[in-house]
C-alpha positions as a Markdown table, in Angstrom:
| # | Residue | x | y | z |
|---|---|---|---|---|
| 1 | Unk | 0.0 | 0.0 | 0.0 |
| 2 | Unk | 1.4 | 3.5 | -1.3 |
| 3 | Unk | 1.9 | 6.2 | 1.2 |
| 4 | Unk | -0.3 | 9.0 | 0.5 |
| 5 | Unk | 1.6 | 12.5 | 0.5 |
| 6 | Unk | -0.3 | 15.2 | 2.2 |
| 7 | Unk | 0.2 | 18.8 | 1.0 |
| 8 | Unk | 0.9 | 21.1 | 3.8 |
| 9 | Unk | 2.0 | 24.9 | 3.7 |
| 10 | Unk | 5.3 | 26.0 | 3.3 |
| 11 | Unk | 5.2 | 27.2 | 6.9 |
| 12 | Unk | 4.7 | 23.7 | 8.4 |
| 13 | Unk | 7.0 | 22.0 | 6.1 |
| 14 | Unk | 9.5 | 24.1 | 7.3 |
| 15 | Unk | 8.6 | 23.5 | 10.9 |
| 16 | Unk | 8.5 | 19.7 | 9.9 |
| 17 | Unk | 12.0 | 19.6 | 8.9 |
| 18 | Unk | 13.1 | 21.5 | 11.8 |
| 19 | Unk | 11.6 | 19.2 | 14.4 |
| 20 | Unk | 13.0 | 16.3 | 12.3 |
| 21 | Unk | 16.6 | 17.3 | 13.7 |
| 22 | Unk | 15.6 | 17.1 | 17.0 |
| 23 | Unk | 17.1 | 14.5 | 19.4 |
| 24 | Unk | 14.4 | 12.8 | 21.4 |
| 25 | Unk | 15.5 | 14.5 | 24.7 |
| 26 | Unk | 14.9 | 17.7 | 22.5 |
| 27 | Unk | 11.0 | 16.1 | 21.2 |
| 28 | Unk | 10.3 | 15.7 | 25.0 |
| 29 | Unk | 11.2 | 19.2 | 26.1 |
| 30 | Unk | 9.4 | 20.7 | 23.2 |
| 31 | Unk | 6.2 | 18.5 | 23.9 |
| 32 | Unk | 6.2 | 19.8 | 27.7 |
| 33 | Unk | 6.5 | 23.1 | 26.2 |
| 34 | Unk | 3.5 | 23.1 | 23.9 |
| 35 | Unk | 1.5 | 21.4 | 26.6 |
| 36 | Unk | 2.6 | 24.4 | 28.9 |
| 37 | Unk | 1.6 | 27.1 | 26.4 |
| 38 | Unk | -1.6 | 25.4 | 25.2 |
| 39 | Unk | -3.1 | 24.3 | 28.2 |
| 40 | Unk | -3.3 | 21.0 | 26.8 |
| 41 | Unk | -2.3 | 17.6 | 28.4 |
| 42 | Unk | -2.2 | 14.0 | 26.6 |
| 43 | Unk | -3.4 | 11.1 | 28.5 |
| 44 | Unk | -1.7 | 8.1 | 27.7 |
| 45 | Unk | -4.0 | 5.6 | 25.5 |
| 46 | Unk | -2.7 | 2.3 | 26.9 |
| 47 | Unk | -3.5 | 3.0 | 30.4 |
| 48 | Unk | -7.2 | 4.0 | 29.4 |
| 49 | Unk | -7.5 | 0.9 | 26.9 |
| 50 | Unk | -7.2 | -1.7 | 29.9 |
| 51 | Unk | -9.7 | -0.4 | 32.3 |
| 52 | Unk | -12.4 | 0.6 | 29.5 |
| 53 | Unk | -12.2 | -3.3 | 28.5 |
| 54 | Unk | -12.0 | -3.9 | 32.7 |
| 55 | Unk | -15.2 | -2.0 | 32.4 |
| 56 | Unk | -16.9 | -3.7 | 29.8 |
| 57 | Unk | -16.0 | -6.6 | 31.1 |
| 58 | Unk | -18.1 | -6.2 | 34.0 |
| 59 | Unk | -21.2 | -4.9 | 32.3 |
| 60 | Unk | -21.0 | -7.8 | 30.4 |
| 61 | Unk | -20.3 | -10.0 | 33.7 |
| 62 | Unk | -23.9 | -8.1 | 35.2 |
| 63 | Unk | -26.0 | -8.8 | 31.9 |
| 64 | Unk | -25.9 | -13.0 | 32.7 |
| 65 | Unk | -29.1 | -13.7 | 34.0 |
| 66 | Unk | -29.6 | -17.3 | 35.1 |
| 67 | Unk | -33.2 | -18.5 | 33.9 |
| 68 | Unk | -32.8 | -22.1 | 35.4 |
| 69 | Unk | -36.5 | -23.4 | 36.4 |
| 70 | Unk | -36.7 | -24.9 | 40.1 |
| 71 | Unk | -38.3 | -28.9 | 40.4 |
């Protein structure tokens, strides 16, 4: 499967390249620093992932209904 090329401005190609150089101790700071000036946080996806399917688990677990006639 071919990669599809998304055109972007000349601006964010730019910045693209630039961030390309950085080291990953470099990506890191620069994350904290947009999260910092945005306002933003990201949550991580695997630790959500587990308990959503720990939760769905046990709605599933509640829905079994026994319908077993008594003698």
């Amino acid at each position: 499967m071919a990669e599809e090329t998304k055109k972007v401005s000349e601006k964010v190609e730019k910045m693209v390249e630039e961030v390309a150089k950085l080291s990953v101790l470099e990506l890191s700071e620069l994350v904290s620093a947009l999260q910092d000036k945005l306002g933003v946080s990201a949550m991580p996806v695997a630790v959500a992932a587990p308990a959503a399917a720990v939760a769905e688990a046990g709605a599933a677990q509640q829905l079994k209904v026994d319908f077993k006639q008594s003698p």
